[in-house]
C-alpha positions in Angstrom: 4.2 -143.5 84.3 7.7 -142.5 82.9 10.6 -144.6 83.0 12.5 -142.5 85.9 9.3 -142.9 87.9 9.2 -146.6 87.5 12.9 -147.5 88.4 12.8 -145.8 91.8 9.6 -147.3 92.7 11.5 -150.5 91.9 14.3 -149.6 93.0 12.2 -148.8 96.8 10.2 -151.9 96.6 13.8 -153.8 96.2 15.5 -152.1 99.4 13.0 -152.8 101.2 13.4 -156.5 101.1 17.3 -155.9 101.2 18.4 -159.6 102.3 16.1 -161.5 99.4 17.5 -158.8 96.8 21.4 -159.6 98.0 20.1 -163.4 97.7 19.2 -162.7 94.0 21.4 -160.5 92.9 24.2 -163.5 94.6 22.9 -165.6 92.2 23.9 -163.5 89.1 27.2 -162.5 90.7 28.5 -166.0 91.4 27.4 -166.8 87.6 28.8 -164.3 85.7 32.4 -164.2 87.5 32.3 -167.8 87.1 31.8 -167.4 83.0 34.1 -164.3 83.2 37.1 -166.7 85.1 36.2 -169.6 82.5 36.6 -167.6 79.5 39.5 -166.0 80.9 41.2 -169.2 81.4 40.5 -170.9 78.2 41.8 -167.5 75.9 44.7 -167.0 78.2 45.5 -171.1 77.3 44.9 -169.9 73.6 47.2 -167.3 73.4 49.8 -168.8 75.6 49.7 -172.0 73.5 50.2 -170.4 70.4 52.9 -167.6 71.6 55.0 -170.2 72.5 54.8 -172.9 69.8 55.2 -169.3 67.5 58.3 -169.0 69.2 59.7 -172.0 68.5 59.3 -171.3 64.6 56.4 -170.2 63.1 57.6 -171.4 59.5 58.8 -174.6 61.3 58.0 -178.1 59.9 58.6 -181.6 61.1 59.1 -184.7 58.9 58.9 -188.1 60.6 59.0 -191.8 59.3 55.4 -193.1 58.8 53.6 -195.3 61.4 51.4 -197.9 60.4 49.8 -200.6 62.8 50.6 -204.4 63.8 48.2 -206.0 65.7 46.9 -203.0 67.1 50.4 -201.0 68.2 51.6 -198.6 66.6 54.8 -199.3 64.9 57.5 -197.2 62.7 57.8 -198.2 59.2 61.2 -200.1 59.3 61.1 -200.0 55.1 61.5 -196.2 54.6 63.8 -194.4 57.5 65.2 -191.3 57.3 68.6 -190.7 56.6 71.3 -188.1 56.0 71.0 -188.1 52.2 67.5 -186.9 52.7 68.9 -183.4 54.5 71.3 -183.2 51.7 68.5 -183.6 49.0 65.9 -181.5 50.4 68.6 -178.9 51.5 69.7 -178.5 47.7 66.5 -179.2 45.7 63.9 -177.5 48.1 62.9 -173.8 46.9 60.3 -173.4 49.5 62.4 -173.9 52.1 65.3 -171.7 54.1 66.7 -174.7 56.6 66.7 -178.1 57.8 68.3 -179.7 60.0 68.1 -183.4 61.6 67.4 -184.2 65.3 68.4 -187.2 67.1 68.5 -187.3 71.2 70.0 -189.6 73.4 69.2 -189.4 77.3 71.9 -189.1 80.0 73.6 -187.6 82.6 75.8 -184.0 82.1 78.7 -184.4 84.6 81.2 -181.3 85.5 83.4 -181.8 88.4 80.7 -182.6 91.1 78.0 -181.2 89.3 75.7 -183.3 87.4 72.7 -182.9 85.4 69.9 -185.2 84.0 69.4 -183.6 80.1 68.9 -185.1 77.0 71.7 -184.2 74.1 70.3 -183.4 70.4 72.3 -184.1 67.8 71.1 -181.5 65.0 73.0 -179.1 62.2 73.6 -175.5 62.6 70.6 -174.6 60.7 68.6 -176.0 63.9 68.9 -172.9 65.8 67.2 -170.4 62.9 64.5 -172.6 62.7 63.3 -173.2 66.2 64.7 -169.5 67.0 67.2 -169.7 69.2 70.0 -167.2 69.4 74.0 -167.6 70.6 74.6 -165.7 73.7 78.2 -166.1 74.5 81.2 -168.4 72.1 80.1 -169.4 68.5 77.8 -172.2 67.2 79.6 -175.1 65.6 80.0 -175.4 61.9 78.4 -178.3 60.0 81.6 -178.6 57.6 84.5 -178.2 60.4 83.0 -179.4 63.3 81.5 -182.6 61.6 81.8 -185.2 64.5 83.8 -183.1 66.6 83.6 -183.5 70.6 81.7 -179.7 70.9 78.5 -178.8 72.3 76.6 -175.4 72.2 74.0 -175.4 76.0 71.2 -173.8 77.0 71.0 -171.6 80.2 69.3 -174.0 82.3 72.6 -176.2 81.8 74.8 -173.6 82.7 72.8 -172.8 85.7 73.4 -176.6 86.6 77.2 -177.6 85.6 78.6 -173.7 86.0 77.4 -172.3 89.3 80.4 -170.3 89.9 81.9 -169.6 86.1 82.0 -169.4 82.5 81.1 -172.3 80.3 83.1 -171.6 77.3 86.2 -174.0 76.4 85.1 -175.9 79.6 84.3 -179.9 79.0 81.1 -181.4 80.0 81.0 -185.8 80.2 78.1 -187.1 78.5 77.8 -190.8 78.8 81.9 -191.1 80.1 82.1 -188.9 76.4 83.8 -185.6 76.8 82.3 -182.6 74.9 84.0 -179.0 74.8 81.2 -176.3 75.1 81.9 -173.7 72.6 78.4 -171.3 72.9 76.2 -170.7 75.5 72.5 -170.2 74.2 70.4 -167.1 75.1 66.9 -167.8 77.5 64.0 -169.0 75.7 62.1 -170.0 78.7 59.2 -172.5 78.9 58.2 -174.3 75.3 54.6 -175.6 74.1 53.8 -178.1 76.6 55.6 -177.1 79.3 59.4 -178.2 78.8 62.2 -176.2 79.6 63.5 -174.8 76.5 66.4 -173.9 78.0 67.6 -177.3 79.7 69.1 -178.4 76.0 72.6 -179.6 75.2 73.7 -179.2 71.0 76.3 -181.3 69.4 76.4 -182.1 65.4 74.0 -184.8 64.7 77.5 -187.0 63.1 78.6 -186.7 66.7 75.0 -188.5 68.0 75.7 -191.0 65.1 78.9 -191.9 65.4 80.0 -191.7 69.3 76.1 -191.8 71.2 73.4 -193.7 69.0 75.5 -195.9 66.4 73.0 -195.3 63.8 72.7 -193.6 60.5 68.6 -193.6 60.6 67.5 -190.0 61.8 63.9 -189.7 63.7 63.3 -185.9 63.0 64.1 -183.8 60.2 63.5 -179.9 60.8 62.8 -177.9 57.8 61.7 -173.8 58.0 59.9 -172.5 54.8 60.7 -169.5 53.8 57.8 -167.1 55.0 54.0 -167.5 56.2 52.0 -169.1 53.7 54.4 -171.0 52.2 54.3 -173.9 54.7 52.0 -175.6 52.6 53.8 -176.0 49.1 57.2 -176.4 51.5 55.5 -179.4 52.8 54.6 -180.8 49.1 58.0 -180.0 47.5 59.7 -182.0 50.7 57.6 -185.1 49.8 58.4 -185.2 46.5 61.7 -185.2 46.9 61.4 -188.1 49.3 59.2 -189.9 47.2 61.3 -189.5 44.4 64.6 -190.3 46.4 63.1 -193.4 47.1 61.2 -193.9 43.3 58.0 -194.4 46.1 55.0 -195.1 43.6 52.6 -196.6 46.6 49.5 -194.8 47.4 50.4 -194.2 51.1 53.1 -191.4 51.8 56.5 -192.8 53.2 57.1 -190.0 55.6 54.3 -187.7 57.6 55.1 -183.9 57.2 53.7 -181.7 59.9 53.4 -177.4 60.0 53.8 -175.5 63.0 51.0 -173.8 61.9 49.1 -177.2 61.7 50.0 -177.9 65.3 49.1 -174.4 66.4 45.4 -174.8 64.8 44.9 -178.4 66.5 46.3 -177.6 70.0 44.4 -174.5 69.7 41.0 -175.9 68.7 40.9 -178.3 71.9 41.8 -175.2 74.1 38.7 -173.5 72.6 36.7 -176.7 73.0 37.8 -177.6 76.8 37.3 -173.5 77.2 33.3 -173.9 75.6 32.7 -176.9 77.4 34.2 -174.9 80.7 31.9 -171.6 79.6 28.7 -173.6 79.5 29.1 -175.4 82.9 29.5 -171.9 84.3 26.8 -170.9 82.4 24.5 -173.1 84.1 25.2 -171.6 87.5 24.0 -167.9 85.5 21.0 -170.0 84.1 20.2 -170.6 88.0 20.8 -167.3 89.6 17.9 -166.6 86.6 15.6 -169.1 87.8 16.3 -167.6 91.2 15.2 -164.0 89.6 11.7 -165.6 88.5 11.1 -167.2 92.0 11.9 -164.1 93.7 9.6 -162.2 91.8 6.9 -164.9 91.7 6.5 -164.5 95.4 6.9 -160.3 95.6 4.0 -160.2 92.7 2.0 -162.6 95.7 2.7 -160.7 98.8 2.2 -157.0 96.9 -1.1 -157.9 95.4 -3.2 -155.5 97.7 0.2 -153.0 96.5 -1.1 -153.9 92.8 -4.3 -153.4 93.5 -4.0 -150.1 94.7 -2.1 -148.7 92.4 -4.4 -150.1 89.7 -7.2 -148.4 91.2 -5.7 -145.3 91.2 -5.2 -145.2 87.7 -1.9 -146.9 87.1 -2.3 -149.3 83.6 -1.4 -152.7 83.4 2.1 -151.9 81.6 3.1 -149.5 84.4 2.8 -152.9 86.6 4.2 -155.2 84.5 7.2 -152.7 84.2 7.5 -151.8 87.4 8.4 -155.7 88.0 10.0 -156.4 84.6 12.2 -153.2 85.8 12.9 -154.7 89.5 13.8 -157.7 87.6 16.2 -156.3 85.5 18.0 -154.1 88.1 18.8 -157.0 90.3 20.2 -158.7 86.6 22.1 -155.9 85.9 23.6 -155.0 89.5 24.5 -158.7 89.9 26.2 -158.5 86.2 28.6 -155.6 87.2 29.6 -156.8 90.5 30.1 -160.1 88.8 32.1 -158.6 85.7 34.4 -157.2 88.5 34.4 -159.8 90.4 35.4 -162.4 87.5 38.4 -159.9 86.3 39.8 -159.9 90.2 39.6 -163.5 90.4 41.2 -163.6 87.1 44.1 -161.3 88.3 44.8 -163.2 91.4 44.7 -166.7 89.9 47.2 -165.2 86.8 49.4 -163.8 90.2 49.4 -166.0 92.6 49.3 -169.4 90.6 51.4 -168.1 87.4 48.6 -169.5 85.2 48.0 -167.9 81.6 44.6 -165.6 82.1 43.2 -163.3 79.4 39.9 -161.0 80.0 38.5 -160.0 76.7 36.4 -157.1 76.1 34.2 -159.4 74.3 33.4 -161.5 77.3 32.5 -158.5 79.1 30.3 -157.2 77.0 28.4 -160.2 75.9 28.4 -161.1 79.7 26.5 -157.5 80.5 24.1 -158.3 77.7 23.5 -162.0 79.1 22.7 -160.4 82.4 19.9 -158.0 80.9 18.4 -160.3 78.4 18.0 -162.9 82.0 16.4 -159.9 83.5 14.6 -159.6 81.2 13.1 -163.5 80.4 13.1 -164.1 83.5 11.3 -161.0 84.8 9.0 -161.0 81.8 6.0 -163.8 83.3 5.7 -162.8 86.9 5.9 -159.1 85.8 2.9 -160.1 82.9 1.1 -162.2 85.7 1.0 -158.9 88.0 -0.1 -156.6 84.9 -3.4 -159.0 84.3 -4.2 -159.4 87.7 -7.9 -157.9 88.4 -8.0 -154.6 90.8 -11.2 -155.8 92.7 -10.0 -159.1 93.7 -6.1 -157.8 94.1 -7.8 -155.5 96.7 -9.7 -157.9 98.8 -6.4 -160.3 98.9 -5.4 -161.6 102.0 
């Protein structure tokens, strides 16, 4: 028999058990949206993660004091701290690099008239705002040479929205811990950062104002460094520990300070996305794996009650290969039809979950198209024994069948 022949017999033989096909093809439908969904979540996670952490400074690098472990905690070296000198060394001895700037917090309340606002104020250097990309909307951004320890602040837009309902910011004061602090700049949106903070909910002030009026420290927690293009992150980081080490005449095995890329942080956050997405992938895969067991039952039991069908069709002439691929070809149809309402189906659910729950969803042409092939190649296993059982089964006794 030819091929066209074949399919509409199967495709006959399947309508006329309508409600067991929709049963079976359910099966593959509720599997393959479900892998489709998954996979859509975890690469939407991916490229979310990374878009964001990208725009807070792709070239961005992060030294910290080392932490080593007392009794089990985890503890800051109190030996080797971080201090200004160590901006002012690595900012005119680094060649890798193209800015750094410190960052120290404090946590408090903003106050403006009745307004107030739980923010925390970062004490950093003007080079802060190249490296983690962020751009002056309105006023100017303080100058690390003039405005050393002066009373001025630069705020995001979430702060304005906060403090200055009604009106404009600039050469208004803000009280930060009973300190007054003249905002100067207003900072354009950045929006949501890489684990969910608000970006924009940030007050600036030079990091000898922190010092001197907030923390009463010289140690600094944070240093912020940018290297001067892509692949350059790496000697950056080497050339920022030497001159640390060397600073400090460090000749001990361990490092005094722990340097860390953007590009570093991208890779890990970004590798337990893809592994929380795979583990995600192949639970929904079992569900597919089910609607194919499903497939092999269903045919199990058509091969039984058609084996007078078989019969007589054997004994009219049709071979053993037209039967097994008039089954393998039922088989395959229910597969396939499941596998493109569920392809559709998975890319609506998708769409409505990236909608209606604002939730980072990304369907990749990939995923389609190894879905569509997963769907024919469980047709096809699946379909393959019962289909082979009906093939061999002998005309004589298929006949007298009851």
């Amino acid at each position: 028999m030819s091929p066209l022949t074949l399919i509409k017999i199967a495709l006959k033989a399947l309508l006329r058990n309508r409600m067991r096909t929709f049963l079976s093809v359910l099966g593959i439908v509720i599997g393959v949206a479900a892998v489709i969904a998954m996979v859509a979540m975890g690469e939407g996670s991916r490229i979310s993660i990374k878009e964001q952490m990208t725009a807070m400074g792709s070239n961005a690098i992060i030294i910290m004091p080392n932490r080593d472990r007392r009794g089990g905690v985890q503890q800051e070296s109190t030996s080797e701290l971080l201090e200004e000198a160590d901006i002012i060394a690595i900012r005119e001895n680094a060649t890798y690099i193209d800015g750094v700037s410190p960052m120290m917090t404090v946590g408090g309340q903003a106050i403006v008239g009745n307004n107030n606002s739980p923010t925390t104020l970062s004490g950093i250097s003007a080079d802060y705002l190249k490296i983690r990309n962020y751009e002056i909307e309105d006023g100017v951004m303080f100058d690390d040479v003039t405005d050393r320890m002066s009373k001025v602040c630069v705020i995001g837009q979430t702060v304005v929205k906060n403090l200055f309902p009604e009106g404009d910011p600039i050469g208004k004061t803000i009280r930060y811990r009973n300190i007054p602090l003249k905002v100067i700049g207003t900072l354009k949106a950045k929006g949501s950062g890489d684990f969910g903070q608000d970006n924009d909910d940030v007050i600036f002030t030079p990091y000898q104002t922190v010092m001197k009026r907030f923390s009463a420290t010289t140690n600094i927690r944070q240093i912020f460094a940018n290297s001067i293009g892509e692949g350059y992150a790496e000697k950056a980081t080497e050339e920022i520990m030497g001159i640390l080490k060397e600073r400090r005449s460090w000749t001990k095995p361990t490092d005094p300070f722990r340097v860390f890329t953007q590009e570093e942080m991208i890779q890990t956050i970004t590798s337990t996305s893809d592994m929380i997405s795979l583990v995600l992938t192949i639970i929904a895969g079992i569900s597919l794996f089910v609607g194919g067991i499903g497939i092999m039952n269903i045919m199990y039991v058509s091969v039984t009650e058609r084996t007078k069908e078989i019969g007589l069709r054997m004994a009219i002439g049709a071979r053993g290969k037209d039967i097994m691929f008039q089954f393998l070809f039922e088989s395959v149809i229910i597969s396939l039809l499941g596998g493109v309402i569920g392809i559709a189906l998975g890319i609506a659910a998708s769409e409505i979950v990236k909608i209606v729950f604002n939730m980072p969803m990304s369907v990749s042409v990939t995923s389609v198209i190894v879905s569509f092939a997963v769907c024919f190649a469980t047709g096809v296993f699946f379909g393959w024994y019962p289909a082979r059982k009906a093939s061999r089964l002998d005309p004589i006794e298929a006949l007298r069948f009851e």
